[in-house]
ROSEVEX-143670 format. One line per 3 residues: number of its first residue (from 1); their letters; for each residue y, z, x of N, C-alpha, C. Coordinates in Angstrom, 2 decimals. Each point is the difference from the previous one (the first is absolute). Example, Ala and Ser with C-alpha at 12.3 -4.5 7.8 and 13.67 -1.06 7.14 Angstrom:
# residues 2
1> as> -5.69,7.80,13.19,1.19,0.00,-0.89,1.20,0.00,0.90 ~ 1.05,-0.72,-0.35,1.19,0.06,0.82,1.09,0.73,-0.77 .
***
This chain:
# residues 96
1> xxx> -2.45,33.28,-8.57,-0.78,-1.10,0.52,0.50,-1.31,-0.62 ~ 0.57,-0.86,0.87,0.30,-1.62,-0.34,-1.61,-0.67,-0.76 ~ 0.46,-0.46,-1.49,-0.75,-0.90,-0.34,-0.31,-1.51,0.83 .
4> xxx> -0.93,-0.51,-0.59,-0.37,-1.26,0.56,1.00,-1.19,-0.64 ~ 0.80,-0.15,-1.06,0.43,-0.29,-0.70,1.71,0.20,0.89 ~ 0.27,0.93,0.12,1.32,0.63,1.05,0.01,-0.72,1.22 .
7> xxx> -1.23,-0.18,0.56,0.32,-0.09,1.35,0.13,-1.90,0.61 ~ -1.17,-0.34,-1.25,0.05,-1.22,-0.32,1.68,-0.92,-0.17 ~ 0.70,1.01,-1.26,1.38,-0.35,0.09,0.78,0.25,0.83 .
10> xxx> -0.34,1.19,1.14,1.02,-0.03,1.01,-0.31,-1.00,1.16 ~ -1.21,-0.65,0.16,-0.79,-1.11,1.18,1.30,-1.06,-0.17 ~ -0.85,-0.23,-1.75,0.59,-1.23,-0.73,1.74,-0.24,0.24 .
13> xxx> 0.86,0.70,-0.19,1.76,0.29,0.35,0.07,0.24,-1.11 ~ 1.56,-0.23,-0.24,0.59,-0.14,-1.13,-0.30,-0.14,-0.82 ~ -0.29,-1.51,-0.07,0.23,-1.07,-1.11,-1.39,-0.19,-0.62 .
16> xxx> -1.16,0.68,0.11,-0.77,-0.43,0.13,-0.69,1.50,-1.06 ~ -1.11,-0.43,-1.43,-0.20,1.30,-0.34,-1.43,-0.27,-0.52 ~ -0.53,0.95,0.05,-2.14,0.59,0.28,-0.21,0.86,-1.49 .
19> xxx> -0.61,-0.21,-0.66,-0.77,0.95,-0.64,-1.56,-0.43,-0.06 ~ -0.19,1.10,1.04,-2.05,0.23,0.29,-0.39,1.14,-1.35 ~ -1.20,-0.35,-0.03,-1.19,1.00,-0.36,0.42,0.21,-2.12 .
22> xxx> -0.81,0.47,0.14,-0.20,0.47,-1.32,0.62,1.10,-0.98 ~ 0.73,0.56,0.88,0.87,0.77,-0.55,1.62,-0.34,0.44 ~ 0.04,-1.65,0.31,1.68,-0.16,-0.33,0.43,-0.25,-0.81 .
25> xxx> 1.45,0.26,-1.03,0.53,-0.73,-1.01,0.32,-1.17,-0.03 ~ 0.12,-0.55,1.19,0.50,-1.60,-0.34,-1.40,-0.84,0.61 ~ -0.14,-1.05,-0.84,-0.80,-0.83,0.54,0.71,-1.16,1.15 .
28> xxx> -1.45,0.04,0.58,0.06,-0.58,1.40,1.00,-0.98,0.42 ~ 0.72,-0.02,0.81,0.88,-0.96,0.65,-0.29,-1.33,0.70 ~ 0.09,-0.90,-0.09,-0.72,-0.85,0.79,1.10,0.17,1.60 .
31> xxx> -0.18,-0.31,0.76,0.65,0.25,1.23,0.67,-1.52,0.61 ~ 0.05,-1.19,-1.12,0.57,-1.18,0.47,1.41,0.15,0.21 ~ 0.43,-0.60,1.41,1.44,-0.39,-0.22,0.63,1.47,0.87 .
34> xxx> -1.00,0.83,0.35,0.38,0.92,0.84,-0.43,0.17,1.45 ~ 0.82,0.53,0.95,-0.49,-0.54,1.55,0.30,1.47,0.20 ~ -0.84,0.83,0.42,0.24,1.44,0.96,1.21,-0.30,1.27 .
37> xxx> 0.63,0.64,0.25,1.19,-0.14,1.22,-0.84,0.09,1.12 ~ -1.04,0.78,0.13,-0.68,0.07,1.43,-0.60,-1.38,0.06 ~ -0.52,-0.18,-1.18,-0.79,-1.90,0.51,0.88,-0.74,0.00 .
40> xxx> 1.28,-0.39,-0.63,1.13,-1.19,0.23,0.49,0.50,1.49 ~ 0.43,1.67,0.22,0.37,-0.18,1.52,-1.01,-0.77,0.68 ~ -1.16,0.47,0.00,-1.36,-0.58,0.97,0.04,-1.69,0.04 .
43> xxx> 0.16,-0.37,-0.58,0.27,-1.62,-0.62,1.09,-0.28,0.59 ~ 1.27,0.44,-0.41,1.57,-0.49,0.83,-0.27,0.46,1.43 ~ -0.42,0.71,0.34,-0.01,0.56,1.28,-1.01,-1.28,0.94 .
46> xxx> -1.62,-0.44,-0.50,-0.51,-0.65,0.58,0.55,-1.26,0.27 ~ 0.89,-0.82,-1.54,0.52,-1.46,0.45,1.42,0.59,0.92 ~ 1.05,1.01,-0.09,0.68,-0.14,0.70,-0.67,0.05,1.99 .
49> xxx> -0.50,0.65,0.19,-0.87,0.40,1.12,-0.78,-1.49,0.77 ~ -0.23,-0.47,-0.92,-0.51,-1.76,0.31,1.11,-0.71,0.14 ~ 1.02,-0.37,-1.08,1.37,-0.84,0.37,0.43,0.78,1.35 .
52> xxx> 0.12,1.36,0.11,1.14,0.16,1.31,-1.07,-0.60,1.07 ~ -0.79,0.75,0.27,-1.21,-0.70,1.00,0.18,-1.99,0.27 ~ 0.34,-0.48,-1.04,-0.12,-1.33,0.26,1.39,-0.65,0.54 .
55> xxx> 0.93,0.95,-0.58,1.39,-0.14,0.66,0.05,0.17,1.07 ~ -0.43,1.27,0.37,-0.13,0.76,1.69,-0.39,-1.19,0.69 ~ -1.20,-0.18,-0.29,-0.62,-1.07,1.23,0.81,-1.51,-0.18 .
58> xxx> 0.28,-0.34,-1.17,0.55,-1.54,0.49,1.33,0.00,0.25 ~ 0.97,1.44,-0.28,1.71,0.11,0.52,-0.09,-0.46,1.36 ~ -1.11,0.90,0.79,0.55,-0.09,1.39,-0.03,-1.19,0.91 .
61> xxx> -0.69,-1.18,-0.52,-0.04,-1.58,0.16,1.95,-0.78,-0.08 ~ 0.33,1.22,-0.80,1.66,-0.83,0.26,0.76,0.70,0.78 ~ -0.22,1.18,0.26,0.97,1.01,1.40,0.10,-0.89,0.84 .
64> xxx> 0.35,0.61,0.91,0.44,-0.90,1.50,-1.36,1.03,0.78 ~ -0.42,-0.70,0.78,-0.92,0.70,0.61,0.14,1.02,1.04 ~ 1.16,0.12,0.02,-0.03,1.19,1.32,-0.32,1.12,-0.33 .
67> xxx> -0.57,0.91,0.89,-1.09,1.31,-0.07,0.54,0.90,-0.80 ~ 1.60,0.24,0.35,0.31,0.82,-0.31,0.41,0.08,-1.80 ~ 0.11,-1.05,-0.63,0.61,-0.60,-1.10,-1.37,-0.07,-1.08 .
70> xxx> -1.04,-0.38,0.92,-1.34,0.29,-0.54,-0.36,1.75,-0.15 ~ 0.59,0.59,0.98,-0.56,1.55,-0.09,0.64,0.44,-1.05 ~ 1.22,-0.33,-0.29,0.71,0.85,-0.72,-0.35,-0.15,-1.40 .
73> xxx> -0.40,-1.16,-0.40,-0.55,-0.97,-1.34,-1.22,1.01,-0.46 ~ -1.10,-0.16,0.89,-1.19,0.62,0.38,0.40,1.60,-0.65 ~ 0.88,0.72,0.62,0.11,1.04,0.02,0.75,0.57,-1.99 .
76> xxx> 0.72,-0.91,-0.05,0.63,0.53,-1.12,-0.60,-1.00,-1.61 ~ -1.02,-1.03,0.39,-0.94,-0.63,-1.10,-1.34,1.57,-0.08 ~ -0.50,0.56,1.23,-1.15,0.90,-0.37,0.39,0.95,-0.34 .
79> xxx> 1.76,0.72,-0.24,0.54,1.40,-0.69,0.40,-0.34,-1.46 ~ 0.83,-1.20,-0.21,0.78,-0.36,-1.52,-1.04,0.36,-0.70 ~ -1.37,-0.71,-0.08,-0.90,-0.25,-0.94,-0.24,1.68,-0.95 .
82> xxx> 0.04,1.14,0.85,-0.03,1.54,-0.79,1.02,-0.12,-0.68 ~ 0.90,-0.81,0.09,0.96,1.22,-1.19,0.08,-0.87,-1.50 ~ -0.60,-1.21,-0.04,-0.37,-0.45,-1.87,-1.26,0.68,0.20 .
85> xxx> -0.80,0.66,0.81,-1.49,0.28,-0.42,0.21,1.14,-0.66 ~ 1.26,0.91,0.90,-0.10,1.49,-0.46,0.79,0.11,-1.01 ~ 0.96,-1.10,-0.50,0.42,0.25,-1.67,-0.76,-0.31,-0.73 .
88> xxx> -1.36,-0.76,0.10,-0.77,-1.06,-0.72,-0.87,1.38,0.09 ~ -0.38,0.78,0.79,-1.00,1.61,-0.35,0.71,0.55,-0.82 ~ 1.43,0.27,0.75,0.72,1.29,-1.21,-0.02,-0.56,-1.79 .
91> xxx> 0.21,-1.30,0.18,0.07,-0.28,-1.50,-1.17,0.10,-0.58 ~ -1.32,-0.37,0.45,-0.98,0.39,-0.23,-0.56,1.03,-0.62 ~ 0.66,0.99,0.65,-0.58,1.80,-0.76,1.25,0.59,-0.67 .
94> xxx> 1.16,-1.19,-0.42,1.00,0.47,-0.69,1.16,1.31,1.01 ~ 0.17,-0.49,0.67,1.28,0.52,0.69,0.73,-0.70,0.35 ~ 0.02,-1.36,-0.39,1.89,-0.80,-0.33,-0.19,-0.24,-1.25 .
***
């Protein structure tokens, strides 16, 4: 059975170290100066997700307006945006 203390340090990442309860040897850690990878992804992920969004909509004000030049814009601004999201997950739970 994973302690509370264990699981805490595996939430936490790496860099980051817990001693709970009354029967640990080291006294308590303060937790400053440490960021969990799931909350900095959550964080990089929300401002990147807002900048592209603001790009998206004001790029297409300088295209040339024809339909087709617009579709294609359209088409390949709503696919790019997955692939920093899905390195920005994988790094997250430590698989890059």
């Amino acid at each position: 059975m994973l302690s509370l203390a264990g699981a805490l340090a595996g939430a936490l990442g790496d860099n980051c170290a817990v001693a709970i309860g009354p029967y640990s040897r080291a006294a308590p850690v303060a937790l400053t100066g440490c960021m969990p990878r799931p909350f900095a992804a959550s964080v990089m992920g929300v401002v990147f997700i807002i900048v592209y969004i603001a790009a998206a909509i004001t790029l297409p004000d300088v295209l040339p307006q024809a339909w087709p030049v617009q579709a294609v814009y359209f088409l390949l601004a709503g696919v790019i945006w997955v692939f920093p999201i899905r390195w920005l997950m994988l790094w997250s739970v430590h698989k890059r």
